[in-house]
MDAnalysis code that builds the backbone (N, CA, C; Angstrom):
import MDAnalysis as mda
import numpy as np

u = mda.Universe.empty(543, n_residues=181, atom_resindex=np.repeat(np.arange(181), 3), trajectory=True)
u.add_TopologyAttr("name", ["N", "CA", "C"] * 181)
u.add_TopologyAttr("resid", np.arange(1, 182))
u.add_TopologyAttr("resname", ["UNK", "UNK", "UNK", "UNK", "UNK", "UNK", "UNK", "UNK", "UNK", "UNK", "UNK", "UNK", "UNK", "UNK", "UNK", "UNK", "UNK", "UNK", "UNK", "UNK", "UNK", "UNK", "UNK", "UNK", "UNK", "UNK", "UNK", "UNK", "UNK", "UNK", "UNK", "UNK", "UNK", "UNK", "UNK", "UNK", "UNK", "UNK", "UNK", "UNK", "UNK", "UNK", "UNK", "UNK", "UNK", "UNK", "UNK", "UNK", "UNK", "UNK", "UNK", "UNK", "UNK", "UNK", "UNK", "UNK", "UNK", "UNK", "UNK", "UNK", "UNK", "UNK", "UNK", "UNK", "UNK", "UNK", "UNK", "UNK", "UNK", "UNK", "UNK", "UNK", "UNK", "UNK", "UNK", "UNK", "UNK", "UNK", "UNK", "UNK", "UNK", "UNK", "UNK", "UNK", "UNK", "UNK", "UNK", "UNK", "UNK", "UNK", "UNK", "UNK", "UNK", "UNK", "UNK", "UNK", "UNK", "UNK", "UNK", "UNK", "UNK", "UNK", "UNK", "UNK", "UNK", "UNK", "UNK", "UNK", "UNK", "UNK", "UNK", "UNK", "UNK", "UNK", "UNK", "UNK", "UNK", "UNK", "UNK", "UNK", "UNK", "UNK", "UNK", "UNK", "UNK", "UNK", "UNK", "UNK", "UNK", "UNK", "UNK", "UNK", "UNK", "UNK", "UNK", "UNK", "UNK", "UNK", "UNK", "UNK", "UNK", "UNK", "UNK", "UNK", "UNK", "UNK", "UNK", "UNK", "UNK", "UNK", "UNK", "UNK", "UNK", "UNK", "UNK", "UNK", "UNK", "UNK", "UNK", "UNK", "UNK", "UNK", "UNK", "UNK", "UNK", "UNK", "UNK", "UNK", "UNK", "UNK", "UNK", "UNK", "UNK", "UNK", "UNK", "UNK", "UNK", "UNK", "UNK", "UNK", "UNK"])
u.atoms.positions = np.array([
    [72.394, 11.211, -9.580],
    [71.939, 10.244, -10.550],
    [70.420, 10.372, -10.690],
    [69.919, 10.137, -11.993],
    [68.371, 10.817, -12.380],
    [68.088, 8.949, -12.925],
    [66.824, 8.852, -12.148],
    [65.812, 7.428, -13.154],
    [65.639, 8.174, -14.315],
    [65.696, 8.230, -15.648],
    [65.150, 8.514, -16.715],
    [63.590, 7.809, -17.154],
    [63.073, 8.355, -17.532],
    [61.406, 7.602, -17.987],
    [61.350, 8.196, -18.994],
    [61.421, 7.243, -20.348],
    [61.154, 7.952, -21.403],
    [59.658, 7.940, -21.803],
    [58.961, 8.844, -22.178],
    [57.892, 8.621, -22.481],
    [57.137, 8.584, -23.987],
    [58.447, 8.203, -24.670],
    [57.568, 7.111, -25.997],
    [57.357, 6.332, -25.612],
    [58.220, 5.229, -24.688],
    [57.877, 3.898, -23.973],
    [56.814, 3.469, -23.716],
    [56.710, 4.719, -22.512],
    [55.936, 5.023, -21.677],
    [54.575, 5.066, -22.391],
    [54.469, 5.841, -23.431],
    [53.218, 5.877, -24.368],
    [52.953, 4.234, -24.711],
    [53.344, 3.816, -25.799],
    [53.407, 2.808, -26.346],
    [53.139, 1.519, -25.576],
    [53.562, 1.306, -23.874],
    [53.350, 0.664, -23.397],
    [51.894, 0.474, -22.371],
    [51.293, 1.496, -22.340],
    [50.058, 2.104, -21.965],
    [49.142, 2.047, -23.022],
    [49.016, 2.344, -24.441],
    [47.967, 2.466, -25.011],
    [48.746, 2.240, -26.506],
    [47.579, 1.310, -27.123],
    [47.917, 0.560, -28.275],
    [48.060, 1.780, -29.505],
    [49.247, 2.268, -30.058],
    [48.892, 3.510, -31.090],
    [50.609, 2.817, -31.244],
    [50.331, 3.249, -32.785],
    [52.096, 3.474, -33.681],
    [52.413, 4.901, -33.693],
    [52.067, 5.900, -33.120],
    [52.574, 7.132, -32.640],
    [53.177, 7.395, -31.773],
    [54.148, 8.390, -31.742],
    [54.600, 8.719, -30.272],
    [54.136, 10.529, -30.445],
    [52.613, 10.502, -30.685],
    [52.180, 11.652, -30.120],
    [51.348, 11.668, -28.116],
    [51.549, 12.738, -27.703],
    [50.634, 12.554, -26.491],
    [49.499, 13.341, -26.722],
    [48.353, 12.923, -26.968],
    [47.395, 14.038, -27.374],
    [45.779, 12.960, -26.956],
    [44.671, 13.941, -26.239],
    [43.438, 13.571, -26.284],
    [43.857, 13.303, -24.258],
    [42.642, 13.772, -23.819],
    [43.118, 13.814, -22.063],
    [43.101, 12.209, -21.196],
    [42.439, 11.559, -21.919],
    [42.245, 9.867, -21.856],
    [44.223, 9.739, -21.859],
    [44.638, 9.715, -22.760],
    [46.097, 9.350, -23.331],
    [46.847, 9.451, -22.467],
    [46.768, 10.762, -22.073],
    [47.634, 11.233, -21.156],
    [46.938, 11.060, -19.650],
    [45.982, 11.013, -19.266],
    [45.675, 10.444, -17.876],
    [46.427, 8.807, -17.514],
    [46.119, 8.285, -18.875],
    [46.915, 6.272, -18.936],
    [48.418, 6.767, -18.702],
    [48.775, 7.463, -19.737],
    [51.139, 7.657, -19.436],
    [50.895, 8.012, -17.977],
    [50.112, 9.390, -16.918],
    [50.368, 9.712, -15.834],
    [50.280, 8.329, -15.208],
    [49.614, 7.782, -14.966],
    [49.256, 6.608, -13.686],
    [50.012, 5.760, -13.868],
    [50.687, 5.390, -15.089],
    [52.014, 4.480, -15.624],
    [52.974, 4.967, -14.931],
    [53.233, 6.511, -15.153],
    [54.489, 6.803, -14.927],
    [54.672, 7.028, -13.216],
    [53.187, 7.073, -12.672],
    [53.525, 7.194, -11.173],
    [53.317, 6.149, -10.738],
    [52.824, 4.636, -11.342],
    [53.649, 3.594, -10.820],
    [55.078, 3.080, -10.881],
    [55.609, 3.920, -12.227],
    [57.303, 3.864, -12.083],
    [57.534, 4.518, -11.268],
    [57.430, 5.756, -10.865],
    [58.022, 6.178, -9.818],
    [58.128, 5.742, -8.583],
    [56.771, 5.613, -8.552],
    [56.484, 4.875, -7.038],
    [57.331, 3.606, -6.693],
    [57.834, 2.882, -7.611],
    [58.918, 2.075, -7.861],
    [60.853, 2.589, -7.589],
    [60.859, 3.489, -7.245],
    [62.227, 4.127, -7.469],
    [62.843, 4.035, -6.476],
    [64.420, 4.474, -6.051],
    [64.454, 4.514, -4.467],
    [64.480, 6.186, -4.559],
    [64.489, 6.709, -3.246],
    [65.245, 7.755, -3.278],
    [65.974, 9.121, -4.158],
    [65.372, 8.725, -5.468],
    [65.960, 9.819, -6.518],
    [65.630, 10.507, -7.430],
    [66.242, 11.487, -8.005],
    [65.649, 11.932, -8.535],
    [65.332, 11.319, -10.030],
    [64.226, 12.160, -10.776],
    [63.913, 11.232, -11.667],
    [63.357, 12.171, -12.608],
    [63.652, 11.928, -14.123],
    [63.452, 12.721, -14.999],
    [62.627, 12.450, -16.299],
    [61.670, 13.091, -17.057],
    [60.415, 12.483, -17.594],
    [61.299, 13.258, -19.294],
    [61.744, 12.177, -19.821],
    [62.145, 12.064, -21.177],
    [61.503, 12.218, -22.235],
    [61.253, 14.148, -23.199],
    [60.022, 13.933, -24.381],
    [60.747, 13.901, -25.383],
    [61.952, 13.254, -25.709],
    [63.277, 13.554, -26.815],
    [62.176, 12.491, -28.003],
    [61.508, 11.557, -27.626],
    [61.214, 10.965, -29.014],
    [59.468, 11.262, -29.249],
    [58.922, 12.149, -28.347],
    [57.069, 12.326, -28.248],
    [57.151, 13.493, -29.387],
    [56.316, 13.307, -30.247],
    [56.011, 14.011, -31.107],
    [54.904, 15.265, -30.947],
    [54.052, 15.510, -30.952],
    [52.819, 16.467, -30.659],
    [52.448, 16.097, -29.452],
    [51.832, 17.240, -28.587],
    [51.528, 17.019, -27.222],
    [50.333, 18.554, -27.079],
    [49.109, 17.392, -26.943],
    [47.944, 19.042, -26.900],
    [48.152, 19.324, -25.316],
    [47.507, 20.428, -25.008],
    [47.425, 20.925, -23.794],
    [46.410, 20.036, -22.879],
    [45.617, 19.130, -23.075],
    [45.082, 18.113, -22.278],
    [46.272, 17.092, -21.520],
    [47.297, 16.465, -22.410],
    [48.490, 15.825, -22.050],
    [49.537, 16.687, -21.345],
    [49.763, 17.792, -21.543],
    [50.511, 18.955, -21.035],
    [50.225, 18.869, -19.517],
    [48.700, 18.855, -19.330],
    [47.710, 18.863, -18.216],
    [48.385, 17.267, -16.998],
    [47.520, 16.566, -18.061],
    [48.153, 15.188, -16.993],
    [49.002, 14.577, -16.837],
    [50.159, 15.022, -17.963],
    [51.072, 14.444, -18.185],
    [52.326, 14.841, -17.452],
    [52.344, 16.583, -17.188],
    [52.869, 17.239, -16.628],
    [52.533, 17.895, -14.918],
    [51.638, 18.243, -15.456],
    [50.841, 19.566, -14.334],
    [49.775, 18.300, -13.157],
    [49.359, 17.522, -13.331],
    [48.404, 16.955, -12.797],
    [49.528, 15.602, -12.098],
    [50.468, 15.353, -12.765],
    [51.564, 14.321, -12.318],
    [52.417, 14.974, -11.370],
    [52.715, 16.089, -11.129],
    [53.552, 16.927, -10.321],
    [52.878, 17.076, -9.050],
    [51.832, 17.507, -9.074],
    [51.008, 17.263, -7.749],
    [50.617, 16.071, -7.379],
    [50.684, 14.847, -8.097],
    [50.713, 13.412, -7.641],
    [51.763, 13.052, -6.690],
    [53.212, 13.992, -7.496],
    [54.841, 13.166, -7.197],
    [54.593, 14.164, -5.846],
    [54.268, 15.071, -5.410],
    [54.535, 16.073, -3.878],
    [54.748, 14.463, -3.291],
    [53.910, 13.732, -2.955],
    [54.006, 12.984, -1.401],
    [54.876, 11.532, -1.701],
    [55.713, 11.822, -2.706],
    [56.627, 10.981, -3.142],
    [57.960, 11.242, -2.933],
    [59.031, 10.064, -2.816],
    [60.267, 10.405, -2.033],
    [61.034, 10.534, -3.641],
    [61.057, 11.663, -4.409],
    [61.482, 12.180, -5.192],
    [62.049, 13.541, -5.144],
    [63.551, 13.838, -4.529],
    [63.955, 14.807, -4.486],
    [63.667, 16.055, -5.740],
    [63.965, 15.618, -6.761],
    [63.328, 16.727, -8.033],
    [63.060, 15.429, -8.871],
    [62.279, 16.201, -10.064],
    [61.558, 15.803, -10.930],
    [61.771, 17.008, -12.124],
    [62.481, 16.125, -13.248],
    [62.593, 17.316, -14.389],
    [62.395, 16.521, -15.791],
    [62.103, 17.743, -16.481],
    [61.812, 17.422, -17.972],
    [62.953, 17.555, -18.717],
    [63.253, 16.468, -19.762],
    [64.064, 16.517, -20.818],
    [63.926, 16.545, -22.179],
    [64.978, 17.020, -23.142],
    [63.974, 16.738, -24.245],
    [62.968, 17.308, -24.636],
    [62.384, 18.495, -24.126],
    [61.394, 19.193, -24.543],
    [61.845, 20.376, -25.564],
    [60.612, 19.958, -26.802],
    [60.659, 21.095, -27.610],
    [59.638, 22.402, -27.400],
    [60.064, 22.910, -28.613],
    [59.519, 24.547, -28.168],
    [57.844, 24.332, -27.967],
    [57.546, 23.402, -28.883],
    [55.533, 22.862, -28.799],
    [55.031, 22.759, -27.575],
    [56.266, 21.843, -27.272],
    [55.940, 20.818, -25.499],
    [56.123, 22.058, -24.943],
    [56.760, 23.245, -25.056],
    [57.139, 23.769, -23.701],
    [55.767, 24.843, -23.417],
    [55.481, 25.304, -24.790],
    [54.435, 25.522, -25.008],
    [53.495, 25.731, -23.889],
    [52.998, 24.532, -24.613],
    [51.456, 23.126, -23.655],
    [51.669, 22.853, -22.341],
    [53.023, 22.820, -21.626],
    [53.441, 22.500, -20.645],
    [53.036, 24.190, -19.607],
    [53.843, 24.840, -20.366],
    [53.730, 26.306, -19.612],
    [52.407, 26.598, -18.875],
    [51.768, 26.602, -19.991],
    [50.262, 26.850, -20.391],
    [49.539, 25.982, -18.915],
    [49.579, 24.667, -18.983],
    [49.267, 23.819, -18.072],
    [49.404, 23.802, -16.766],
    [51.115, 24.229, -16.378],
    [51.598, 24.587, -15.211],
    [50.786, 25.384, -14.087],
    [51.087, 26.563, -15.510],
    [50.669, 28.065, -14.853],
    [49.143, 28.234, -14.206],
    [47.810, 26.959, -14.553],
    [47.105, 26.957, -13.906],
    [46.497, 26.817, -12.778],
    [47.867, 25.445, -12.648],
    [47.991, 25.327, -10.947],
    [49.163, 25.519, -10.022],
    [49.563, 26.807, -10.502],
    [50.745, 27.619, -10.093],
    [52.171, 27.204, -9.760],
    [52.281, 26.308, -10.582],
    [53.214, 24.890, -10.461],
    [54.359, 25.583, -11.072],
    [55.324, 24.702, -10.922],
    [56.664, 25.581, -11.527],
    [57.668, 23.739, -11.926],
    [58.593, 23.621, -13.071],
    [59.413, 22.450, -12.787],
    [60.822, 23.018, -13.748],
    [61.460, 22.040, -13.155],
    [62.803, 22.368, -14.684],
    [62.449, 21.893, -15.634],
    [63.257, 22.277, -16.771],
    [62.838, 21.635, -18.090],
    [64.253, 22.021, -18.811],
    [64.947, 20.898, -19.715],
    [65.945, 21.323, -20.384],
    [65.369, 21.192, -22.260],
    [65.789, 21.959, -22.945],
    [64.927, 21.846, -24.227],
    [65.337, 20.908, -24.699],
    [65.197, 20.709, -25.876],
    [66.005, 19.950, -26.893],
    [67.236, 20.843, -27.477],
    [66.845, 21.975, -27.558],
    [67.026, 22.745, -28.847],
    [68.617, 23.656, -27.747],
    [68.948, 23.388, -26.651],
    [69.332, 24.042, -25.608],
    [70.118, 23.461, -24.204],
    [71.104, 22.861, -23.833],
    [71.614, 22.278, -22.670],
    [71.375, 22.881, -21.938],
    [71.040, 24.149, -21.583],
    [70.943, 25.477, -20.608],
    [69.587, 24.909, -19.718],
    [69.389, 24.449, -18.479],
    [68.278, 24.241, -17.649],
    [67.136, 25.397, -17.534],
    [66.006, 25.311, -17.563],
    [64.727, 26.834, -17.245],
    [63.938, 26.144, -16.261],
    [63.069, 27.032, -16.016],
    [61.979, 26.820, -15.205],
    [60.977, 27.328, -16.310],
    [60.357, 26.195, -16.428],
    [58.671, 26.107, -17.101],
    [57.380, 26.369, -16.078],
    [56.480, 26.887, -16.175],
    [54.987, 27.540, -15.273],
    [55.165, 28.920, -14.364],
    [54.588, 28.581, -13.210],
    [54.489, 29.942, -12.936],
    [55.692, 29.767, -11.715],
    [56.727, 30.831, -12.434],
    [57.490, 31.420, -11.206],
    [57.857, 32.837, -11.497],
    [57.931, 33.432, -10.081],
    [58.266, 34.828, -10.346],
    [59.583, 34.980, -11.167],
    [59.907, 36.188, -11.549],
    [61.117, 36.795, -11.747],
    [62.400, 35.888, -11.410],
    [62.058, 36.643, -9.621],
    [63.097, 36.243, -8.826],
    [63.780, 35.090, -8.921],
    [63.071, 34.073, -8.993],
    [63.175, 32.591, -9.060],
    [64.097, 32.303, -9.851],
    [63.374, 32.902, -11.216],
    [63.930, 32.744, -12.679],
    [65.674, 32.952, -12.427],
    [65.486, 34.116, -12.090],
    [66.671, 34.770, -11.961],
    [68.087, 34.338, -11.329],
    [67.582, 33.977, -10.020],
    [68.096, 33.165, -9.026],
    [68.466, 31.906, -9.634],
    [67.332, 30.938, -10.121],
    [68.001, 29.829, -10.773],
    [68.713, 29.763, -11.902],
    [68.560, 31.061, -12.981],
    [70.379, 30.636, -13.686],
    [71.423, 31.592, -12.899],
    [70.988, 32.086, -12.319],
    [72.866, 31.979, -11.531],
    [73.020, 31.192, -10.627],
    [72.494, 30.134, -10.495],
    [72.549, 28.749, -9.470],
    [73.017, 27.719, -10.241],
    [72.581, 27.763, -11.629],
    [72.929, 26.823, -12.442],
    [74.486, 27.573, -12.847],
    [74.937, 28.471, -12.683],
    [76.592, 28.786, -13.678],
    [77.188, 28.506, -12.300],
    [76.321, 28.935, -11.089],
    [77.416, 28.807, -10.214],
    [77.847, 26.931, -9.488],
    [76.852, 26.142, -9.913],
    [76.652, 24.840, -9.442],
    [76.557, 25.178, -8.046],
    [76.427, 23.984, -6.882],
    [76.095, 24.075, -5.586],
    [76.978, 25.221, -4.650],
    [76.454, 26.267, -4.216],
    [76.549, 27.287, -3.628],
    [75.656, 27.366, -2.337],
    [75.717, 28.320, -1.240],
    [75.215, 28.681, -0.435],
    [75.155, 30.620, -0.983],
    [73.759, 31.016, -0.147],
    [73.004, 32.439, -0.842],
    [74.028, 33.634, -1.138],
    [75.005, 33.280, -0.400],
    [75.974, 34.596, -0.596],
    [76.870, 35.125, -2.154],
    [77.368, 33.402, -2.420],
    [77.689, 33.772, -3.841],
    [76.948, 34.569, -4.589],
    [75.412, 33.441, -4.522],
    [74.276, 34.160, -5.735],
    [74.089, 34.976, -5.586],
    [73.965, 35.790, -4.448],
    [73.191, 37.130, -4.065],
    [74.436, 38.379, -4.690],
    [75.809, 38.005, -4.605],
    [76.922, 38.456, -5.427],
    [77.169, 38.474, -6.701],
    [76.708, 37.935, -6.981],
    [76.686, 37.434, -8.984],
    [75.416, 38.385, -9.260],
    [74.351, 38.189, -8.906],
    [72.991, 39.257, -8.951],
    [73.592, 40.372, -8.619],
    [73.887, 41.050, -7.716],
    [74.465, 41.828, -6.861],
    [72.718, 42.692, -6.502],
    [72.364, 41.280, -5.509],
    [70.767, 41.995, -4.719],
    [70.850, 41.668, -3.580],
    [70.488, 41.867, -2.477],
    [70.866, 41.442, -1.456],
    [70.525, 40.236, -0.860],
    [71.533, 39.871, 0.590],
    [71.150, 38.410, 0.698],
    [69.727, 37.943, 0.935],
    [68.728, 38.627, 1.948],
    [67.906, 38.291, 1.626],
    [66.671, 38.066, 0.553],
    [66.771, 38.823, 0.021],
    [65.770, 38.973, -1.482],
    [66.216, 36.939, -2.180],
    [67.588, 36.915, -2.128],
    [68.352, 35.849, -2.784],
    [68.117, 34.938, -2.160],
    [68.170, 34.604, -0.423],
    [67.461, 33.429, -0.119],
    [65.851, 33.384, -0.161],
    [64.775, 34.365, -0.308],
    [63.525, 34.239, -0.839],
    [63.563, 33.413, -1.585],
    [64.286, 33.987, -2.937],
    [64.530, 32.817, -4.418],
    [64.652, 31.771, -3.973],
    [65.336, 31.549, -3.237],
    [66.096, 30.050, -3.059],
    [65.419, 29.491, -2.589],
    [64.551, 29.517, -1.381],
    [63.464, 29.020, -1.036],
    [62.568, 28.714, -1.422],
    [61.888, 29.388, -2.081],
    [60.785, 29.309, -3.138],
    [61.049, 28.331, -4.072],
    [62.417, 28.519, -5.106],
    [62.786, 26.803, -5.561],
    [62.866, 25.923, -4.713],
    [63.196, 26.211, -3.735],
    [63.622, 24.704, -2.838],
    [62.133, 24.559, -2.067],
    [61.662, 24.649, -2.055],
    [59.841, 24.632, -1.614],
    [59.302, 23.892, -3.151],
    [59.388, 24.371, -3.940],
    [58.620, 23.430, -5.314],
    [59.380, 22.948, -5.935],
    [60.464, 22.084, -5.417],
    [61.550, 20.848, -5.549],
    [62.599, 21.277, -6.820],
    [62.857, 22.867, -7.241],
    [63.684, 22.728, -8.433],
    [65.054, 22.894, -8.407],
    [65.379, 23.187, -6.811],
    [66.492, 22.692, -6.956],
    [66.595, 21.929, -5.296],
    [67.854, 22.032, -4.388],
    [68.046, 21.331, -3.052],
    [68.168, 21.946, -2.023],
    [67.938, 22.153, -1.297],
    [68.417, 22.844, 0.085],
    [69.596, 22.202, 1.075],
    [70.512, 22.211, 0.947],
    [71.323, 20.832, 1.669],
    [71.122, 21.320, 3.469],
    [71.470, 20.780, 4.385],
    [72.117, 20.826, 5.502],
    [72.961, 21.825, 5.845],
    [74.029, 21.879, 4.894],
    [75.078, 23.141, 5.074],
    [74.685, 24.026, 4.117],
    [73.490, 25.051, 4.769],
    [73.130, 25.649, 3.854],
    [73.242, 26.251, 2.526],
    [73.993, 25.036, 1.423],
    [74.052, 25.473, 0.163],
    [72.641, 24.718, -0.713],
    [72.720, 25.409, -1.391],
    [71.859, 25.337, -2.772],
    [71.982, 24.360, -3.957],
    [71.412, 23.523, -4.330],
    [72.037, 22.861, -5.570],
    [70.733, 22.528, -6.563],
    [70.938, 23.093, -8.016],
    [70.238, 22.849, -8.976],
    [70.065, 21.120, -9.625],
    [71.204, 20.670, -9.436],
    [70.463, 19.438, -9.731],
    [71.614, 18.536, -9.993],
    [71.980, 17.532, -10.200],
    [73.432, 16.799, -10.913],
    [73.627, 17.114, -12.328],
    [72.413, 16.875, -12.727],
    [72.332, 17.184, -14.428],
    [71.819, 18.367, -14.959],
    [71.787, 19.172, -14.076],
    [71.550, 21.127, -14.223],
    [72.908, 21.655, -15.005],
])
């Protein structure tokens, strides 16, 4: 189960505008500190940042809205953290943003049910996480079979997502992309 945070709300309730653009680095510094007092509000779960109704989003908001909020949520009891609702603009601005501070998150488009990884991740990662997503919760052996690379190269991947929260590491060493992956 995912908290949803939509962030027209989220806009609108932070700063007085009849837009649901995120744009100018002020704007988006007010939605971040909003939205990490919602979080900080949550129990235990995961929680997902809704751009289905935000219209334009410059790379300053990309910045705090995304990239600068992700390194806020690390010391937060938020198993993952994903984007919804993002169009090709947002993914854009977002990428762009990520990739500066070598950040990596999910993101599902609008335009697309299929889950990605937005910023900087290797290949591997990439790779690893859609055959994590067809295979749903697995342990490395499946994936590393579906790739057909070996097991270790495949738990690297897996680690590496499960180190920058995009998908789970369980106990019995399987893997899981997400409930709503």
């Amino acid at each position: 189960m995912s908290a949803i945070i939509r962030l027209d709300i989220v806009l609108h309730e932070t700063v007085a505008t009849a837009y649901c653009d995120l744009v100018t680095r002020p704007t988006g510094a007010a939605v971040r500190h909003r939205v990490i007092t919602v979080l900080r509000g949550l129990p235990d779960d995961n929680a997902e940042l809704d751009f289905s109704e935000v219209g334009l989003m410059d790379f300053s908001c990309a910045d705090e809205v995304v990239a600068k909020l992700l390194v806020e949520t690390i010391g937060l009891r938020i198993p993952r953290l994903r984007l919804r609702g993002v169009r090709d603009h947002h993914a854009e601005a977002i990428q762009f943003a990520l990739a500066r501070y070598d950040l990596v998150i999910v993101a599902v488009l609008a335009a697309s049910p299929e889950p990605m990884l937005l910023g900087s991740a290797p290949e591997d990662w990439r790779t690893a996480f859609r055959a994590l997503t067809r295979l749903g919760r697995a342990p490395a052996l499946p994936v590393a079979e579906v790739l057909a690379w070996p097991v270790d190269r495949t738990v690297d991947a897996l680690h590496g997502l499960a180190n920058h929260r995009c998908v789970v590491e369980h106990p019995d060493a399987t893997f899981e992309p997400g409930a709503a992956a």
